[in-house]
C-alpha positions as CSV (number, residue, x, y, z in Angstrom):
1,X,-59.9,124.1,-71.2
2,X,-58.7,123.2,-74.8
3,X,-60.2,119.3,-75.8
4,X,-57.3,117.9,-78.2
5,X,-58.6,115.4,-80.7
6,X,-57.4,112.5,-79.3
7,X,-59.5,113.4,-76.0
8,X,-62.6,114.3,-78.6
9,X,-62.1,110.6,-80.0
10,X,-62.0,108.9,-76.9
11,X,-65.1,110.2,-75.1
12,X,-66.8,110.0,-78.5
13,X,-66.1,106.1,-78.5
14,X,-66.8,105.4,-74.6
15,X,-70.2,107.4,-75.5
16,X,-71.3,105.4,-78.0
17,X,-70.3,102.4,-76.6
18,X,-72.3,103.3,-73.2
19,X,-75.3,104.4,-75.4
20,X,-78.8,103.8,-74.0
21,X,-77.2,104.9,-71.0
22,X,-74.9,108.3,-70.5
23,X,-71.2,107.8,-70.5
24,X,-69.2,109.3,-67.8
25,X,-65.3,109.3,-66.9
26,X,-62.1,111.1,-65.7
27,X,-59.8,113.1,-67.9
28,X,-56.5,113.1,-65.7
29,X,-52.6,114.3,-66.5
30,X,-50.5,111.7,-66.5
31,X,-46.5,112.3,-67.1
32,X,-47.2,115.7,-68.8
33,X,-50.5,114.0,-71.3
34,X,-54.0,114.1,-70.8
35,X,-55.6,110.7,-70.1
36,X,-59.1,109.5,-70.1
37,X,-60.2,107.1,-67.8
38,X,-63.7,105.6,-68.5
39,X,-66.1,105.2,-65.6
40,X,-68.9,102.5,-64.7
41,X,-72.7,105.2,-64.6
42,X,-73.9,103.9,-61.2
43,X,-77.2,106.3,-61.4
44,X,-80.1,104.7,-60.7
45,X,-81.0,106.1,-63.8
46,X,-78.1,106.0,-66.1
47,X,-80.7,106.9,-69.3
48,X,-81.2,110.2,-67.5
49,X,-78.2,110.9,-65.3
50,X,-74.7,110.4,-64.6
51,X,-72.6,109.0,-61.3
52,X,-69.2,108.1,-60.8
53,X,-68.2,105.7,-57.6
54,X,-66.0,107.8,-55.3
55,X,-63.3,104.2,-56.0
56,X,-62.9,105.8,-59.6
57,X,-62.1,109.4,-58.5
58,X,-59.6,107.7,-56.0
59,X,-57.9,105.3,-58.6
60,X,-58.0,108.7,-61.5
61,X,-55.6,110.4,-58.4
62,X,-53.4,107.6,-57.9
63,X,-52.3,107.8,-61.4
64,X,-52.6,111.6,-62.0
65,X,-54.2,114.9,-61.3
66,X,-58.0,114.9,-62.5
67,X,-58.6,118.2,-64.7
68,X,-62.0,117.4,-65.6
69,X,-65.2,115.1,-65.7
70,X,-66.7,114.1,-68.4
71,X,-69.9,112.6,-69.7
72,X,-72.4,112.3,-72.5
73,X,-75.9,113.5,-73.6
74,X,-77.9,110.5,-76.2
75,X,-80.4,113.5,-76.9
76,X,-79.6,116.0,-79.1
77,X,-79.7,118.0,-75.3
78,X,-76.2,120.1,-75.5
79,X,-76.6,122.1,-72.4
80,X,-75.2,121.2,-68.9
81,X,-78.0,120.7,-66.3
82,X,-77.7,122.9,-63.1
83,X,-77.1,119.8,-61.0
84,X,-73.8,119.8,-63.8
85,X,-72.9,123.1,-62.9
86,X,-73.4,123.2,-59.1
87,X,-70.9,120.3,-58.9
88,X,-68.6,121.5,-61.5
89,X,-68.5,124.7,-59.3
90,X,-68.6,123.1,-55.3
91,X,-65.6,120.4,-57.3
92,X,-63.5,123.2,-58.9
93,X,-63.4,121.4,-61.6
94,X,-64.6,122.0,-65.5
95,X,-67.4,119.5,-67.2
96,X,-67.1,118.4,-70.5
97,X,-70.2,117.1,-72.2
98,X,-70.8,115.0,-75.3
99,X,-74.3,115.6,-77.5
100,X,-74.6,112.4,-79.6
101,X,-77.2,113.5,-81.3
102,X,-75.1,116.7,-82.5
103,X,-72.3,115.3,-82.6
104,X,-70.4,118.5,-80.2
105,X,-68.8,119.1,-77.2
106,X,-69.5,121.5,-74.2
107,X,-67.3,122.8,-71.8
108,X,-68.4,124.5,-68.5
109,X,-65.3,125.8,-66.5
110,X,-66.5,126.9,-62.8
111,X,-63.5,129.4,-63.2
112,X,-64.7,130.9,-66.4
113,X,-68.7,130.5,-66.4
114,X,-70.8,132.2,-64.1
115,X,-74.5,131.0,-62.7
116,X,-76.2,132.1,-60.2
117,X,-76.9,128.5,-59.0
118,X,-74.4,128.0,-56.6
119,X,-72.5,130.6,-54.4
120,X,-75.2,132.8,-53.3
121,X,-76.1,132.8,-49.4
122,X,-80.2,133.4,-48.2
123,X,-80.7,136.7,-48.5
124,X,-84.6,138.4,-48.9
125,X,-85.3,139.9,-52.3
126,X,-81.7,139.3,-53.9
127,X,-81.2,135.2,-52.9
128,X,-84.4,133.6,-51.5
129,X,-86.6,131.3,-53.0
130,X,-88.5,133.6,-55.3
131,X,-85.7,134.7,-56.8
132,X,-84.1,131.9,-58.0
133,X,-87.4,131.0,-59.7
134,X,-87.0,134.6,-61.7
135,X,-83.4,133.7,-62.5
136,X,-84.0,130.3,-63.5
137,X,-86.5,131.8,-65.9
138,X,-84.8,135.0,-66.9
139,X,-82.1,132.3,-68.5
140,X,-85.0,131.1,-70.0
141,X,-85.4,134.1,-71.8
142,X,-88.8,135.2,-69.5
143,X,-88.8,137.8,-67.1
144,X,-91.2,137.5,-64.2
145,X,-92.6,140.5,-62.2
146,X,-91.8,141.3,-58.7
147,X,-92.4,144.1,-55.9
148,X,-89.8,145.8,-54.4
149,X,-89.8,145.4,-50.9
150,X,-92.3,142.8,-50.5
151,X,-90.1,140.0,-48.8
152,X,-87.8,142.7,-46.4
153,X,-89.2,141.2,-43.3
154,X,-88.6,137.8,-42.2
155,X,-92.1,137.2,-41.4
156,X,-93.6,138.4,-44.0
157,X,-95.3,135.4,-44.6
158,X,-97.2,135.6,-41.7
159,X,-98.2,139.2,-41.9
160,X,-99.3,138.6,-46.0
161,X,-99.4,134.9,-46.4
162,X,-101.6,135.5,-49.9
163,X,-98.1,137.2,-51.3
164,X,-96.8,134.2,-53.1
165,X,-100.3,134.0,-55.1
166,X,-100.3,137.7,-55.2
167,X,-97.1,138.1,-57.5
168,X,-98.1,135.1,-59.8
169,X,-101.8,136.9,-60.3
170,X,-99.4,139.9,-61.1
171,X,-97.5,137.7,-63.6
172,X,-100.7,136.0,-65.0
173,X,-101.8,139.7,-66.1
174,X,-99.1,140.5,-68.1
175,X,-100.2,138.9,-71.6
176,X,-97.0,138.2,-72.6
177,X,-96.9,136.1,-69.3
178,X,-99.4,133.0,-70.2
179,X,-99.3,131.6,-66.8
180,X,-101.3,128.7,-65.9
181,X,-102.3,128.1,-62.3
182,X,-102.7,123.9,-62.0
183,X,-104.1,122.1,-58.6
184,X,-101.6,120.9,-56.6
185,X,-101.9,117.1,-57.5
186,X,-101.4,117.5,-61.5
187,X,-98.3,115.8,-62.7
188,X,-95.2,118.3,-62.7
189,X,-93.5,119.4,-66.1
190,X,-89.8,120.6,-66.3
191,X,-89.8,124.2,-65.4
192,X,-92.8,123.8,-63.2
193,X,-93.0,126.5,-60.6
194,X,-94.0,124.4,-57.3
195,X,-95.4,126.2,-54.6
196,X,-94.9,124.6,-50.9
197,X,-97.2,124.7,-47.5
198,X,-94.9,123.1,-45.3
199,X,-97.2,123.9,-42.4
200,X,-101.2,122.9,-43.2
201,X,-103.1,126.6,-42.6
202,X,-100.1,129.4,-42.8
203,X,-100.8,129.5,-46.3
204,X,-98.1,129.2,-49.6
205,X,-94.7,130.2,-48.5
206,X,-91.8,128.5,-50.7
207,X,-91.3,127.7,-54.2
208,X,-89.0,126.0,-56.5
209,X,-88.8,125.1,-59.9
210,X,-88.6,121.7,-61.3
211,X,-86.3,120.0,-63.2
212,X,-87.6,117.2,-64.6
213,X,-86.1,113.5,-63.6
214,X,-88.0,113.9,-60.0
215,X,-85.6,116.9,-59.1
216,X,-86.2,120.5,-58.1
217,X,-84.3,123.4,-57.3
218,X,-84.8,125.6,-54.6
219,X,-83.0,128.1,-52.2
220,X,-84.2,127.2,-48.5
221,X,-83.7,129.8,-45.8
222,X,-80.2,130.2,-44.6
223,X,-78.5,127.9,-47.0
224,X,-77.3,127.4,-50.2
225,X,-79.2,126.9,-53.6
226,X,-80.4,123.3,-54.0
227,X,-81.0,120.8,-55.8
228,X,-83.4,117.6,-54.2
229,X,-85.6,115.2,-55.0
230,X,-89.3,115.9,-55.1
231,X,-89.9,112.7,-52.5
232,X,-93.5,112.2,-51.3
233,X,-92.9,113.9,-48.1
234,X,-92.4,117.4,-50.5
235,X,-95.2,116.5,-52.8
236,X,-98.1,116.3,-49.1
237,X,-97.1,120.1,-48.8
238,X,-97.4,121.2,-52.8
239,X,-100.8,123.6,-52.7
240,X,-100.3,125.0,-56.2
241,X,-98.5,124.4,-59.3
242,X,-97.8,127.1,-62.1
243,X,-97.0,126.5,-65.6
244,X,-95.7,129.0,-68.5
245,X,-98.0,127.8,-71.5
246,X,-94.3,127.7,-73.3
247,X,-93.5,124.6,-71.9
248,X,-97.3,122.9,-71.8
């Protein structure tokens, strides 16, 4: 979507207005213009994050059709975070972001953009755990090793429940690759790779990658990409953490 001026002027103001906290609001049609209707940040942590009370979607439909949400970034942070993009995709709906620091706008369009964060069911070797972890960092410009064929049976890790170690050893090898293997009670970095034991003795077999802001993102069997907290009960069954020296 095209951001007239106007628009530009009035999510620039609400921003700075809003500032420590991230602005957020409704651009809606109404009569044949584009309207923008501010939006009270109910996150618990509106310095970080963004959340719009379901009143304010239903009183942006009462007075027209919503064609976008919008909100703002305080950092100089222009990019939309997955969580952004899931819900701009599961919505329908584009984003539009503010970087006060930069002083530019973003626009991610679920029609237009592609990610593989969303619409992809469980599938071993081309949508299951590990691989979201090598697509989240292959858009970080790194591309982590794998072995065909590894993950093909359900159970694999029962029959080879070293496997998750064993491609991250292949990974730390590769010297353009500095991997760091941490013990699982160091505190987590964004882009952390978080290994799970749900079940104490069957060895590693789940990972994720975190976020940052107490959030990872993960694709559990037979569902849909997520993204979660990291509460306590996740953090009893973390028996590794890995960490590209990139972001120490």
């Amino acid at each position: 979507m095209t951001l007239e001026e106007t628009t530009k002027i009035s999510i620039k103001s609400h921003a700075t207005k809003d500032i420590p906290r991230e602005c957020c609001g409704l651009l809606i049609e109404e009569d044949g213009d584009l309207q923008t209707l501010e939006c009270q940040n109910v996150s618990e942590v509106p310095t970080q994050h963004f959340s719009i009370k379901p009143s304010d979607y239903v009183k942006a439909s009462r007075r027209g059709k919503i064609k976008a949400v919008y909100h703002s970034h305080n950092s100089n942070n222009n990019e939309f975070s997955p969580n952004d993009m899931i819900h701009s995709r599961s919505h329908k709906i584009p984003f539009v972001l503010y970087c006060v620091e930069k002083d530019s706008f973003s626009v991610f369009d679920p029609r237009k953009n592609k990610t593989f964060l969303y619409d992809k069911t469980f599938k071993l070797e081309e949508s299951d755990c590990y691989t979201v972890v090598k697509d989240y960092y292959k858009d970080l410009g790194i591309e982590l090793a794998d072995v065909k064929g590894c993950r093909l049976d359900p159970t694999w890790h029962k029959k080879n429940p070293s496997l998750i170690e064993d491609l991250f050893d292949l990974n730390k090898l590769n010297p353009h690759l500095p991997i760091v293997e941490l013990p699982p009670t160091s505190e987590v970095k964004k882009h952390d790779v978080i290994v799970f034991e749900f079940v104490k003795g069957i060895g590693p077999h789940h990972v994720g990658v975190y976020l940052g802001d107490g959030t990872i993102i993960h694709h559990p069997r037979n569902k849909y990409v997520c993204i979660e907290t990291l509460n306590e009960s996740l953090k009893k069954t973390i028996c590794k953490i890995y960490r590209h020296e990139q972001f120490s």
